[in-house]
C-alpha positions in Angstrom: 17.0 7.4 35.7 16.4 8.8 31.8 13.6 7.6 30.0 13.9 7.6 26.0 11.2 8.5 24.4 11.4 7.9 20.2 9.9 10.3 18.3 8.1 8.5 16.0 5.8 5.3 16.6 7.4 1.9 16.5 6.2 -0.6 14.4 3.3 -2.8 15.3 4.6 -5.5 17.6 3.1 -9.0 17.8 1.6 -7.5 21.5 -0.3 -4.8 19.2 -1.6 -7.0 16.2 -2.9 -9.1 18.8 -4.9 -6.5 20.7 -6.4 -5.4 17.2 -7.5 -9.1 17.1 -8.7 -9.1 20.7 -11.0 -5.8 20.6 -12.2 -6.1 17.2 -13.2 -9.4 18.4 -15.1 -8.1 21.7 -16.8 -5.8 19.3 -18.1 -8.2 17.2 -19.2 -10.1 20.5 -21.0 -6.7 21.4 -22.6 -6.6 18.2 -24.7 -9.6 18.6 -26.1 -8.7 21.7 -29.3 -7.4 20.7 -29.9 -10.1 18.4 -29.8 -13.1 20.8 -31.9 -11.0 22.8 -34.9 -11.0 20.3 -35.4 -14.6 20.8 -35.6 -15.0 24.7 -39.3 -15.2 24.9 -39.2 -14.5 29.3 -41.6 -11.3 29.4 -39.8 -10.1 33.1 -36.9 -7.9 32.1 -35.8 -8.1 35.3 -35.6 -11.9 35.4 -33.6 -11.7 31.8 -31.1 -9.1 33.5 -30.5 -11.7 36.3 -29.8 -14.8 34.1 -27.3 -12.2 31.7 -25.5 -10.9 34.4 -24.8 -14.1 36.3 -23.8 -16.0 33.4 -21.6 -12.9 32.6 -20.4 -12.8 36.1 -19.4 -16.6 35.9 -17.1 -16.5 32.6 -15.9 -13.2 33.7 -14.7 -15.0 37.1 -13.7 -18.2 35.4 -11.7 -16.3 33.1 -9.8 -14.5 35.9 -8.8 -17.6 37.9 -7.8 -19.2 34.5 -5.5 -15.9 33.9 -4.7 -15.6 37.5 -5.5 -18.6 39.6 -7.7 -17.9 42.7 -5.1 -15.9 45.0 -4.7 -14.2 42.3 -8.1 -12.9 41.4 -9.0 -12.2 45.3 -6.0 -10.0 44.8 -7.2 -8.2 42.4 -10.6 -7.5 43.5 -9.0 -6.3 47.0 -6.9 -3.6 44.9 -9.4 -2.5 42.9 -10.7 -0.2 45.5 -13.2 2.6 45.5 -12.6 2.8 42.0 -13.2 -0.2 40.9 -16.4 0.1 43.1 -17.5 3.2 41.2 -16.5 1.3 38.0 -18.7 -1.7 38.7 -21.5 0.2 39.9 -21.8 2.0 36.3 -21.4 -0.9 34.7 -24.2 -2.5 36.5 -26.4 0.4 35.2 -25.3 0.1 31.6 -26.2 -3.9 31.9 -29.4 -3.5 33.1 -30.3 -0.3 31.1 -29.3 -2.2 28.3 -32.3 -5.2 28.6 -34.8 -3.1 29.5 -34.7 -0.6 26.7 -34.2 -3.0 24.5 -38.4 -3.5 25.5 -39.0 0.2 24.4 -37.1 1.0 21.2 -35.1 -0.6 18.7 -31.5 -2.2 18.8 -30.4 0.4 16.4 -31.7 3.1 18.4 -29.8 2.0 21.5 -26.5 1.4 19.5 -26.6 4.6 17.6 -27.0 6.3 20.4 -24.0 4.7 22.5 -22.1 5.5 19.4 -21.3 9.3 21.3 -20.1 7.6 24.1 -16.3 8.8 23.2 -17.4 11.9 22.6 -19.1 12.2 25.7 -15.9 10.7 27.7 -13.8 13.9 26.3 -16.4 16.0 27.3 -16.8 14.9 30.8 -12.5 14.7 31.1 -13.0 18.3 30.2 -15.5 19.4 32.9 -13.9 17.1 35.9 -10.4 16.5 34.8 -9.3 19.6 32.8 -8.0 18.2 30.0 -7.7 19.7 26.5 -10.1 19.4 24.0 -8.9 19.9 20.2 -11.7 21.9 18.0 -12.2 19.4 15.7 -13.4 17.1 19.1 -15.4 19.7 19.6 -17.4 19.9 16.5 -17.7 16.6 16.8 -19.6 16.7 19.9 -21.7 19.0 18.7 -22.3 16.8 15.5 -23.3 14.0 17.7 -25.8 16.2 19.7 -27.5 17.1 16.2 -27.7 14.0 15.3 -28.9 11.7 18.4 -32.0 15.0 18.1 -32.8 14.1 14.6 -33.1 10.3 15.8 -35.0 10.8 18.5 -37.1 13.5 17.2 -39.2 10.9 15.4 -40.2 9.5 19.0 -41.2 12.9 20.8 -45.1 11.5 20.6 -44.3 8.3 22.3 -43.4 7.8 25.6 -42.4 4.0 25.5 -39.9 5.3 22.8 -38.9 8.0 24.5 -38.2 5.8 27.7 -35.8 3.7 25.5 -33.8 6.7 23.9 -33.7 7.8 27.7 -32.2 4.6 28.9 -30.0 4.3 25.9 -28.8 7.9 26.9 -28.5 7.0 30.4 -25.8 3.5 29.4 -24.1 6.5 27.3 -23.4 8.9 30.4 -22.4 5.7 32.6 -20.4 4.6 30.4 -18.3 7.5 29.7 -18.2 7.7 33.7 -16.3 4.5 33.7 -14.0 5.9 30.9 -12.9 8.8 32.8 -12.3 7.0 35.6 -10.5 4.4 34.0 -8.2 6.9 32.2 -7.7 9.0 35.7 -6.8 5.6 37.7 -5.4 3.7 35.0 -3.4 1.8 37.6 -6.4 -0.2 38.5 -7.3 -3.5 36.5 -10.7 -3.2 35.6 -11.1 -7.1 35.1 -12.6 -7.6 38.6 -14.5 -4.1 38.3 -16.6 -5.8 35.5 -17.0 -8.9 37.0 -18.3 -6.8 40.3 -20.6 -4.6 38.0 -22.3 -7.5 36.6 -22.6 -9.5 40.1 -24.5 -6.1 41.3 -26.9 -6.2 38.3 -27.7 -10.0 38.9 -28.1 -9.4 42.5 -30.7 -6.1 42.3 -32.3 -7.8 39.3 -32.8 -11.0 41.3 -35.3 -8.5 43.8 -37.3 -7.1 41.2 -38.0 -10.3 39.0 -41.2 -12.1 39.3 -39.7 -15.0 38.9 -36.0 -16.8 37.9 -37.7 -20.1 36.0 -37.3 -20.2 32.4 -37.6 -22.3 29.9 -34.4 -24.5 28.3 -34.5 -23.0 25.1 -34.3 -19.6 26.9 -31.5 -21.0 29.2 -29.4 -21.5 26.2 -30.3 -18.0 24.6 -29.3 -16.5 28.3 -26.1 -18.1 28.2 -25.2 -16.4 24.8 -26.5 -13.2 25.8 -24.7 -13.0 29.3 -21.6 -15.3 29.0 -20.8 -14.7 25.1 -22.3 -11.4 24.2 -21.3 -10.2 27.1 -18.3 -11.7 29.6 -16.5 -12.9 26.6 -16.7 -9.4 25.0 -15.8 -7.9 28.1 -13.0 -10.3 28.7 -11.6 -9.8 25.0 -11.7 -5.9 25.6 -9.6 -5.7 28.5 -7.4 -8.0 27.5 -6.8 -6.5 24.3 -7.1 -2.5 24.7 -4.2 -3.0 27.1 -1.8 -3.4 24.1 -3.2 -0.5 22.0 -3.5 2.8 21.8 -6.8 4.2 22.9 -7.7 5.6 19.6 -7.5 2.2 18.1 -9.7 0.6 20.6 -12.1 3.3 20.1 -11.9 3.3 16.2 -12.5 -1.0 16.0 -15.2 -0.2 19.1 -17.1 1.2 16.6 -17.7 -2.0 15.0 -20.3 -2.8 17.5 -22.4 0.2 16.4 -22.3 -0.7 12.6 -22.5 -4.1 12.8 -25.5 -4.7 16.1 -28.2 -3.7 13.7 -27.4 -5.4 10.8 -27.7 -9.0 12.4 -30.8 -7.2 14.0 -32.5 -6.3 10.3 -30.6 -9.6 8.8 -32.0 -11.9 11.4 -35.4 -10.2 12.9 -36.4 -8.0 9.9 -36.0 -4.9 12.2 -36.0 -2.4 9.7 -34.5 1.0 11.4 -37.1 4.3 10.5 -35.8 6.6 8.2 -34.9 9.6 10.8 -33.0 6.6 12.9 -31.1 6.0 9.7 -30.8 9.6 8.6 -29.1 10.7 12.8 -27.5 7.7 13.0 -25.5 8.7 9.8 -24.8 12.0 11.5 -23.9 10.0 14.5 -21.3 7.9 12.6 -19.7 10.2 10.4 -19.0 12.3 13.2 -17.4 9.7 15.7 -15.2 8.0 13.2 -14.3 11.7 11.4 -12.7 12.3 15.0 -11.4 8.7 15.2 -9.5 8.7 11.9 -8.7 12.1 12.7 -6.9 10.6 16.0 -5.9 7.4 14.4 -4.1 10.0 11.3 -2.4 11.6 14.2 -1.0 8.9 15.7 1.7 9.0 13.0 3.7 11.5 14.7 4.5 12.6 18.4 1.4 14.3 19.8 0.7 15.7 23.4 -1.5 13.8 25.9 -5.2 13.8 25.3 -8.5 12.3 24.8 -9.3 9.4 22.9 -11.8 7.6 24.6 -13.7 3.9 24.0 -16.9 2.2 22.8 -18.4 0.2 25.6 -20.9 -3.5 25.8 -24.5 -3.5 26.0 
């Protein structure tokens, strides 16, 4: 059998402008993560991560029966395999990571940070999986480097601050784990993945909290962080990167990173410092140089490589 390939992109079907919709939306989700987290008042971090994750466990389950009915989702989670073990397991580091630094350093930090996670992705495809990186991707990386040191740099004398930027690091390299896996098995439906990944959070959490009470007000801020922040974003994501390209996914990911500490500053007053603001900028203009770079490219026929995605806190 021949396969046609045209040489030139089609135009955006309704599939397409949909999935714009659908991850710009899981972005925006993202973004108010670390918001709604500056109002649960529970001190045990642990005890926060349990509530998140099996709130975001429940939608992200609820949400697969209602796609799939039941025999459909215990399908899925039986063909997910190894994979989708490895997959979950990250993901269950990046949730957790996420909470607890959140104690240490600021939202912006953390979101600046995971802004390299692309970056990082392409790198780590190079080293394991051998694929090509372009020299502009490159320079990028490097760019990023510079400029997650010039943020940091402010911290070096603090080791709560330094714990943060190390845990924010840490959600990066996961992260980009799951990427490359995704992209190298891209066979696997990743639904059930997250949904496991946040069930192993909730259920390690759950032995290292002091406690599971909280209050009602906290209930209802728990719900928003795990189900909304987080399932719904998750849910919106891999629905919607499925009918783009992975350039565009990664280019409205972004979103999350310039919007997360605005609501912070606009809601909390948490004002990033100026060598934050100064490597974030660094951060930024590197990652979407590269992504409208890729995005420009996507005009014509180009050869396989690496795009990577933005992932949730």
């Amino acid at each position: 059998m021949t396969s046609v390939v045209s040489p030139t992109p089609a135009p955006a079907t309704q599939d397409e402008r949909l999935g714009f919709v659908l991850v710009f939306l899981s972005a925006l989700c993202w973004s108010f993560g670390g918001t709604v987290a500056r109002f649960i008042e529970t001190g045990d971090s642990w005890t926060v991560i349990f509530w998140r994750s099996f709130w975001a466990a429940s939608f992200l389950f609820g949400f697969m029966v209602w796609r799939d009915g039941l025999r459909g989702t215990l399908s899925l989670f039986r063909g997910m395999g190894l994979v989708g073990v490895a997959v979950a397991a990250c993901l269950a580091v990046c949730t957790s990571s996420f909470v607890v630094a959140l104690g240490h350093t600021t939202v912006a930090n953390i979101l600046l940070i995971q802004a390299g996670t692309p970056l990082v992705a392409a790198l780590l495809s190079f080293i394991f999986l051998g694929e090509r990186i372009s020299l502009s991707t490159w320079i990028a990386i490097f760019a990023v480097i510079f400029g997650v040191g010039v943020m940091v740099s402010d911290s070096l004398g603090s080791d709560t601050s330094l714990i943060g930027n190390g845990l924010a690091v840490l959600i990066v390299i996961m992260f980009a784990i799951v990427t490359v896996l995704t992209r190298r098995f891209s066979n696997v439906r990743m639904t059930p993945a997250m949904c496991l990944g946040t069930a192993l959070a909730g259920a390690f959490a759950a032995s290292q909290a002091s406690g599971l009470a909280v209050s009602g007000q906290d209930m209802g801020f728990l719900f928003a962080f795990g189900a909304v922040t987080l399932g719904l974003g998750l849910a919106l994501f891999a629905t919607g990167a499925r009918m783009i390209a992975a350039s565009y996914a990664a280019l409205l990911g972004t979103f999350e990173t310039l919007l997360g500490p605005v609501w912070v500053w606009l809601v909390h007053g948490e004002v990033p410092a100026t060598r934050t603001l100064i490597g974030g900028a660094i951060v930024l203009g590197a990652l979407m140089s590269h992504i409208l770079l890729q995005f420009a490219r996507m005009s014509r026929p180009q050869r396989p490589g690496v795009t990577g995605i933005a992932g949730p806190k």
